[in-house]
Structure formats: C-alpha cells, structure tokens
KEDRENMAR-281218 format. One record per residue: residue number from 0; x, y, z of N, C-alpha, C, O, CB in turn; residue in three letters. Coordinates in Angstrom, 1 decimal, padded with zeros to 4 digits. Glycine has a CB too. Layout:
BEGIN
{NUM; {X; Y; Z}; {X; Y; Z}; {X; Y; Z}; {X; Y; Z}; {X; Y; Z}; ala},
...
***
This chain:
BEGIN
{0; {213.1; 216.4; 198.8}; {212.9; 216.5; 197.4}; {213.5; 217.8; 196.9}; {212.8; 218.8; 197.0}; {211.5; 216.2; 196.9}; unk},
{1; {214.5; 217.8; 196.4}; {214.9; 219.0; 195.1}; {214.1; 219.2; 194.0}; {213.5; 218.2; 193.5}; {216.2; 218.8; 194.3}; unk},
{2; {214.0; 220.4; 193.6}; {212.9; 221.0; 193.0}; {213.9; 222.2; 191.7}; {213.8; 223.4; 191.8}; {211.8; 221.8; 194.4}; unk},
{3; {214.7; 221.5; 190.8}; {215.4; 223.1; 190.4}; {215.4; 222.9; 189.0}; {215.8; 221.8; 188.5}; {217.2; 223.5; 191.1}; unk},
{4; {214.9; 223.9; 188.3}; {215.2; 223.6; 187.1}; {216.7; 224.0; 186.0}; {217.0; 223.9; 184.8}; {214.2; 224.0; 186.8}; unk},
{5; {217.5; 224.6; 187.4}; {218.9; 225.1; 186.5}; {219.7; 224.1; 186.8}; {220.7; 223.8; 186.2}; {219.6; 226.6; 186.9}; unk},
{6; {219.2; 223.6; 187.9}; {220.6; 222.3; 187.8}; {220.7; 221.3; 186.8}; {219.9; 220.4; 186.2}; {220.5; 221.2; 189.0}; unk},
{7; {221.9; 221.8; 186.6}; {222.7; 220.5; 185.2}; {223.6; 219.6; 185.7}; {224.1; 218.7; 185.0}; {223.9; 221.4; 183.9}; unk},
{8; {224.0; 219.6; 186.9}; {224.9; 218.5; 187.3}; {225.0; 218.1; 189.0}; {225.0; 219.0; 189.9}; {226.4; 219.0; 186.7}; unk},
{9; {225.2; 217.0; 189.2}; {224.6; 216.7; 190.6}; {225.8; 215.7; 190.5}; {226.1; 214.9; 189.6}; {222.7; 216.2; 191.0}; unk},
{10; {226.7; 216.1; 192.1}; {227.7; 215.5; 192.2}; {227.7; 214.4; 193.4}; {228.4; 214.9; 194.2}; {228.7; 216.6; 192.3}; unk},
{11; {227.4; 213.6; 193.7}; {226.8; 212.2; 195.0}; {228.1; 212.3; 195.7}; {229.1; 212.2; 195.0}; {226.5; 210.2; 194.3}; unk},
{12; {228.3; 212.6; 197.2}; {230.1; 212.2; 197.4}; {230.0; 210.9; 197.5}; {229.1; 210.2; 197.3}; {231.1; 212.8; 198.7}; unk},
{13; {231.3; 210.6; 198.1}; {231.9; 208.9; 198.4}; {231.0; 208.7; 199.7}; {230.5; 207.6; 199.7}; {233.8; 208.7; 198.9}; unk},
{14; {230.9; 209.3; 200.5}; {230.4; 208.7; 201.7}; {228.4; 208.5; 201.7}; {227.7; 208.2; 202.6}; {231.0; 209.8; 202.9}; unk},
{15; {228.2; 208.8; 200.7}; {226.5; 209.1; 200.1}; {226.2; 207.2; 200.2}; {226.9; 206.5; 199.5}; {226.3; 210.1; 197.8}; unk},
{16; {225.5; 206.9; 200.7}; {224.9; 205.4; 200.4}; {223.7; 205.5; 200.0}; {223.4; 204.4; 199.6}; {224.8; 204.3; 201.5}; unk},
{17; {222.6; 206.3; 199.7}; {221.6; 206.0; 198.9}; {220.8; 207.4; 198.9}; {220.8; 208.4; 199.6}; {220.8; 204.6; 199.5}; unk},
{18; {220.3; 207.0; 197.8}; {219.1; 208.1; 197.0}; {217.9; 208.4; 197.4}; {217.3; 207.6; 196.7}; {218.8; 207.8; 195.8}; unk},
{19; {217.4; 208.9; 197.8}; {216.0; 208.4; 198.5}; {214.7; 208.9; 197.3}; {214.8; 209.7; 196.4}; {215.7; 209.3; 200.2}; unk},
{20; {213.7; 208.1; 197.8}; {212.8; 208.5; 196.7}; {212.5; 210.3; 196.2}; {212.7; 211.2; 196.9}; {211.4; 208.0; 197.3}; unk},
{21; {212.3; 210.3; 195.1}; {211.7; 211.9; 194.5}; {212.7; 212.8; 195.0}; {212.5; 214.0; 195.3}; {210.1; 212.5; 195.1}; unk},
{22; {214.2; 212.1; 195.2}; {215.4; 213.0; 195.7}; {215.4; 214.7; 194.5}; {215.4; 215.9; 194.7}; {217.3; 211.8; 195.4}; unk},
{23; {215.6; 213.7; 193.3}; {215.9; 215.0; 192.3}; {215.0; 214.8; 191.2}; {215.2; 214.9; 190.0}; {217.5; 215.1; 191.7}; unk},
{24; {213.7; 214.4; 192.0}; {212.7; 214.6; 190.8}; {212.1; 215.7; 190.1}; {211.9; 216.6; 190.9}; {211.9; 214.1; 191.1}; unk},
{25; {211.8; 216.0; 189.3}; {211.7; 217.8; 188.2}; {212.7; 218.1; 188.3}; {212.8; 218.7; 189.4}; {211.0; 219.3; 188.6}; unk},
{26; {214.0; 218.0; 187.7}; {215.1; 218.9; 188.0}; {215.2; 218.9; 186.3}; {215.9; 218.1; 185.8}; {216.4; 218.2; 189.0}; unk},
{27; {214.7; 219.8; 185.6}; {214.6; 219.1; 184.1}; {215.4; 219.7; 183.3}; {215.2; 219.9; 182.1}; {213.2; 219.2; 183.3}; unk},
{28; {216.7; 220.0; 183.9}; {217.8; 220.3; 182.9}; {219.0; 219.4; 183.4}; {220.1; 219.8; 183.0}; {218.3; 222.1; 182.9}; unk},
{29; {219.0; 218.7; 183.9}; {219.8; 217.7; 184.5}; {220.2; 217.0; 183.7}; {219.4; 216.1; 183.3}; {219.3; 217.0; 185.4}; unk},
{30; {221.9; 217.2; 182.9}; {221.9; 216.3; 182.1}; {223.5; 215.1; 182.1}; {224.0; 214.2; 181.3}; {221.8; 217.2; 180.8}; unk},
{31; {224.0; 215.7; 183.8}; {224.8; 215.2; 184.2}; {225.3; 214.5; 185.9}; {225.3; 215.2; 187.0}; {225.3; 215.9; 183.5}; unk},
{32; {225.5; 213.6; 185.9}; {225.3; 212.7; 187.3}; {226.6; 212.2; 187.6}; {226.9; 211.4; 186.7}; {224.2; 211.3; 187.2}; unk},
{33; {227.7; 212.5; 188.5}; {228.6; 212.1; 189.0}; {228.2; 211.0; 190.5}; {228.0; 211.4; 191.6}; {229.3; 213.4; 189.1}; unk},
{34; {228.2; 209.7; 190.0}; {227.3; 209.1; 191.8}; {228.9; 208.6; 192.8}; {229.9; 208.1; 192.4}; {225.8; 206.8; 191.5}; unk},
{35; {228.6; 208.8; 193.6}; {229.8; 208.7; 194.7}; {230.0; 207.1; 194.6}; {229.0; 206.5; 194.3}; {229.4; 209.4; 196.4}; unk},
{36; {231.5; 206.3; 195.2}; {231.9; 205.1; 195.0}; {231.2; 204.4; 196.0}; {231.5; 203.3; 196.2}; {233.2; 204.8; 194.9}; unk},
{37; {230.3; 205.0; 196.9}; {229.9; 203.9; 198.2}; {228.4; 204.3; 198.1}; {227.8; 204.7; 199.1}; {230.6; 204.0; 200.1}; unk},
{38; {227.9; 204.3; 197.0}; {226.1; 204.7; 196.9}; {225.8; 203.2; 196.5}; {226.5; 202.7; 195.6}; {225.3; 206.1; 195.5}; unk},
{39; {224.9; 202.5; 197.1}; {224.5; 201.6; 197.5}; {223.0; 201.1; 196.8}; {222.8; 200.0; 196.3}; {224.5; 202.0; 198.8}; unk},
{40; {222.1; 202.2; 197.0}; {220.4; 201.9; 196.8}; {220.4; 203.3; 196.0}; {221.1; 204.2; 196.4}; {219.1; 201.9; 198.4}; unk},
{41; {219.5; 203.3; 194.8}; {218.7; 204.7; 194.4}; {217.4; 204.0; 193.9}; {217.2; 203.3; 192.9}; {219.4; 205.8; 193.0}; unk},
{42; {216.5; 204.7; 195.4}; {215.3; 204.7; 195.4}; {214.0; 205.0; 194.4}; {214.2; 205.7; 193.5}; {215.4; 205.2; 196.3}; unk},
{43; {213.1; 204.6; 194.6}; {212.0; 205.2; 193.6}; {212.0; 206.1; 193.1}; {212.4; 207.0; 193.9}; {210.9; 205.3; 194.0}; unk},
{44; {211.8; 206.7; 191.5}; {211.3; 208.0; 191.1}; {212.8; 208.9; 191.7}; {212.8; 210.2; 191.9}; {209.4; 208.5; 192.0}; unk},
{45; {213.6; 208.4; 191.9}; {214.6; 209.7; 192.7}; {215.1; 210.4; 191.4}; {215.6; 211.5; 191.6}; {216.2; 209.0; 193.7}; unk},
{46; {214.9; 210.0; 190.0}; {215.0; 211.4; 189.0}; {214.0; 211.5; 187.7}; {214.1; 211.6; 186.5}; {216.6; 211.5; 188.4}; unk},
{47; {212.9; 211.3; 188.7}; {211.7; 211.5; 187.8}; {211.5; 212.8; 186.9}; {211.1; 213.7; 187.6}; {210.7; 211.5; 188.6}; unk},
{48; {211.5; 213.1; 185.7}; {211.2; 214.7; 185.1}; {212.2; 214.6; 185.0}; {212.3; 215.6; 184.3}; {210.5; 216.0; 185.7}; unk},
{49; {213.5; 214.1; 185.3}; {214.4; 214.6; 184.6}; {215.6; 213.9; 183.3}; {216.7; 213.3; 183.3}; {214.9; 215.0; 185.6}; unk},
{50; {214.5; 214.4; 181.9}; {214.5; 214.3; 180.9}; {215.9; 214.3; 180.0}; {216.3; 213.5; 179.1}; {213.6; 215.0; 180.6}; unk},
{51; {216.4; 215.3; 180.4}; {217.8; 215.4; 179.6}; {218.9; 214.2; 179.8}; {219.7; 213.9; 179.0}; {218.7; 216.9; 180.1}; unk},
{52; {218.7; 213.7; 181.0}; {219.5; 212.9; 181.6}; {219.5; 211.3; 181.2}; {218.6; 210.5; 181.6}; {219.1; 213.0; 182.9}; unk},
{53; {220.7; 210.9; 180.3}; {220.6; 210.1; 179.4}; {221.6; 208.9; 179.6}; {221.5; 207.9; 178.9}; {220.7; 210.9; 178.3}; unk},
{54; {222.3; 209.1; 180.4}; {223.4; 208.2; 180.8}; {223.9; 208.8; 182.5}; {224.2; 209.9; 183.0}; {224.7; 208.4; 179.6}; unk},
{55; {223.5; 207.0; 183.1}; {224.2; 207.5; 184.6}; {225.5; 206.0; 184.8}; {225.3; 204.9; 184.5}; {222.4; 207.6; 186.4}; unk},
{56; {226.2; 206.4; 185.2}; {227.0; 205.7; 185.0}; {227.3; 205.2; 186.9}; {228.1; 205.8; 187.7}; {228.2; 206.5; 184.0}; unk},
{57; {226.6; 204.1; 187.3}; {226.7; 203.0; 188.4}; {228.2; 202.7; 189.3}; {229.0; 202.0; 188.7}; {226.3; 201.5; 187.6}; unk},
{58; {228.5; 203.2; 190.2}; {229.6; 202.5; 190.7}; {229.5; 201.3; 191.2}; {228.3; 201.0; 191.4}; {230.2; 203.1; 191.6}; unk},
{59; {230.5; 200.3; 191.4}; {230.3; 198.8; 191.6}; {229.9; 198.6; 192.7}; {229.9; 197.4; 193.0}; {231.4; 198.0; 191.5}; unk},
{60; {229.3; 199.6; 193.8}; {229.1; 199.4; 195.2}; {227.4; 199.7; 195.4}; {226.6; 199.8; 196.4}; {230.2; 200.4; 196.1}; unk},
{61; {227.0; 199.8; 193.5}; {225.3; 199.6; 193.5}; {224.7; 198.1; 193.9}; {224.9; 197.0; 193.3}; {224.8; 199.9; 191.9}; unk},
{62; {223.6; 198.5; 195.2}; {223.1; 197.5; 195.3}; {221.2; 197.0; 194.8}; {220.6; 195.9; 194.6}; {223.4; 197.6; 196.4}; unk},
{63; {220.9; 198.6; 194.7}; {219.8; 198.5; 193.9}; {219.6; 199.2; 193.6}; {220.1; 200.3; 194.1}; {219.0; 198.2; 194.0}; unk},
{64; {218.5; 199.3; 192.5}; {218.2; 200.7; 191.8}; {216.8; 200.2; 191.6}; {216.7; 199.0; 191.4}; {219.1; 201.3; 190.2}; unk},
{65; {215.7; 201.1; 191.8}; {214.4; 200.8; 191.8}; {214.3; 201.5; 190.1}; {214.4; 202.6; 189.6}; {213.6; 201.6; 193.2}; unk},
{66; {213.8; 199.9; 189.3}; {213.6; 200.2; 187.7}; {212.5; 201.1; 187.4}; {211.9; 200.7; 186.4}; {213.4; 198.9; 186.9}; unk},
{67; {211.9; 202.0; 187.9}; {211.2; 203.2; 187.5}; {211.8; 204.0; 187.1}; {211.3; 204.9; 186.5}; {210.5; 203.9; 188.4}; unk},
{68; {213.2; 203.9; 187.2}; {213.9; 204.9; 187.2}; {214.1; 205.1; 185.5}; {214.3; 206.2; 184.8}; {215.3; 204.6; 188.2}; unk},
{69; {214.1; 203.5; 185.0}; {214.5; 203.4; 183.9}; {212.9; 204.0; 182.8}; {213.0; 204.7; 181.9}; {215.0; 201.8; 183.8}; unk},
{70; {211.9; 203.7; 183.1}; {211.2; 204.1; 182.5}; {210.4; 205.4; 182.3}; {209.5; 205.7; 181.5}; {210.8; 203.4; 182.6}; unk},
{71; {211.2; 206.1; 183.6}; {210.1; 207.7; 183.3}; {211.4; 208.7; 182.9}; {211.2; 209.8; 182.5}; {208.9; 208.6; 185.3}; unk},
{72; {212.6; 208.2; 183.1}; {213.4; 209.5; 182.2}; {214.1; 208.4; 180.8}; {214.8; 209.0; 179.9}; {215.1; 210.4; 183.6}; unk},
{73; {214.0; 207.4; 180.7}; {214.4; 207.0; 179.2}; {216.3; 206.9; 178.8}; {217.2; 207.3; 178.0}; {213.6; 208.4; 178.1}; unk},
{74; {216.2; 206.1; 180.1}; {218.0; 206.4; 180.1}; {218.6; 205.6; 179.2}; {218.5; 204.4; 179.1}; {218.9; 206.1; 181.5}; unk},
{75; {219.1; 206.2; 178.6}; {220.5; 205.2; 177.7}; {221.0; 204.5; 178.2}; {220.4; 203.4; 178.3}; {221.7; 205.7; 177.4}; unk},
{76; {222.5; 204.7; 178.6}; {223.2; 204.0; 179.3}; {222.7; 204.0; 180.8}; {222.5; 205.0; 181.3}; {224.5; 204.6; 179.1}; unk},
{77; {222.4; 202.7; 181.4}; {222.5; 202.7; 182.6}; {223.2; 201.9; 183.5}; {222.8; 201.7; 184.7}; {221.7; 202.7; 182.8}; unk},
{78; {224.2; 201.3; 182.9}; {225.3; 200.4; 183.7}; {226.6; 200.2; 183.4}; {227.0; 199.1; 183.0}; {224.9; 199.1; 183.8}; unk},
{79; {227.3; 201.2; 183.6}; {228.6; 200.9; 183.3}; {229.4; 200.7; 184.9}; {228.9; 201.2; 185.9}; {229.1; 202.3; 182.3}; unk},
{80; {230.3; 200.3; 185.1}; {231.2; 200.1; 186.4}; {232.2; 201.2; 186.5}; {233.1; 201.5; 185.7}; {232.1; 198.8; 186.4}; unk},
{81; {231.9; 202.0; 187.9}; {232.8; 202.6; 187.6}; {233.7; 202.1; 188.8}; {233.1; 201.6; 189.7}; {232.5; 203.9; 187.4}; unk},
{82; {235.1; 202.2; 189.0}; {236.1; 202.0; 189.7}; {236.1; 202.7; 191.0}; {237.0; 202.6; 191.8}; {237.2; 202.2; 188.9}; unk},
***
C-alpha cells in the first residue's frame, strides 16, 4: 500500500495486470491516472482517499474493477476505451 500525499500522477506500465487492494489508497492529491494496456483486475479500495481523482480512463484489456472503487472516491468518468 502507497501512502503519499504529493503524488499527482501514477503511471500503470503495459506489462502491469492488476491493482491490488489499498494499492494507492490516501494518496489525496492524486488527480491523474495513466493505466497500462494489459491491466486486467483493479482490486478493492485500490484508490480509496483519493478524492481529487475524477476520471480514470479503462483500457479494453479491463477485466474487472471492484465497484467500491466507484463509491468512496466519486469518479466521474469511469469508462472510456482506451486503444
């Protein structure tokens, strides 16, 4: 579990397949998410507390996303495809 509060941007690479729980939970300036094209699963609470974070944009090789996710940071956008 990451614990930071200056991180603003968290970059997933290509070869990343999943998120694991309370990965980047408190990270409460976090207002930007680049997720790599072969991430797969993002696990429970993996960005719990982190409030700024308003749009994560899904590559097409999402296989699940545990919907907590949606209700403790209040995301906007949460499904767009990315290529």
């Amino acid at each position: 579990m990451l614990k930071s509060g200056n991180l603003r941007k968290i970059i997933i690479k290509d070869n990343v397949k999943s998120i694991g729980k309370s990965a980047f939970a408190n990270c409460y300036n976090l207002v930007e998410l680049d997720l790599g094209n072969s991430l797969e699963v993002i696990d429970e609470a993996a960005f719990t507390n982190c409030e700024k974070l308003k749009n994560i944009l899904l590559p097409a090789s999402i296989k699940f996303i545990d919907l907590y996710i949606i209700c403790v940071i209040k995301i906007i956008v949460i499904k767009k495809y990315k290529k």
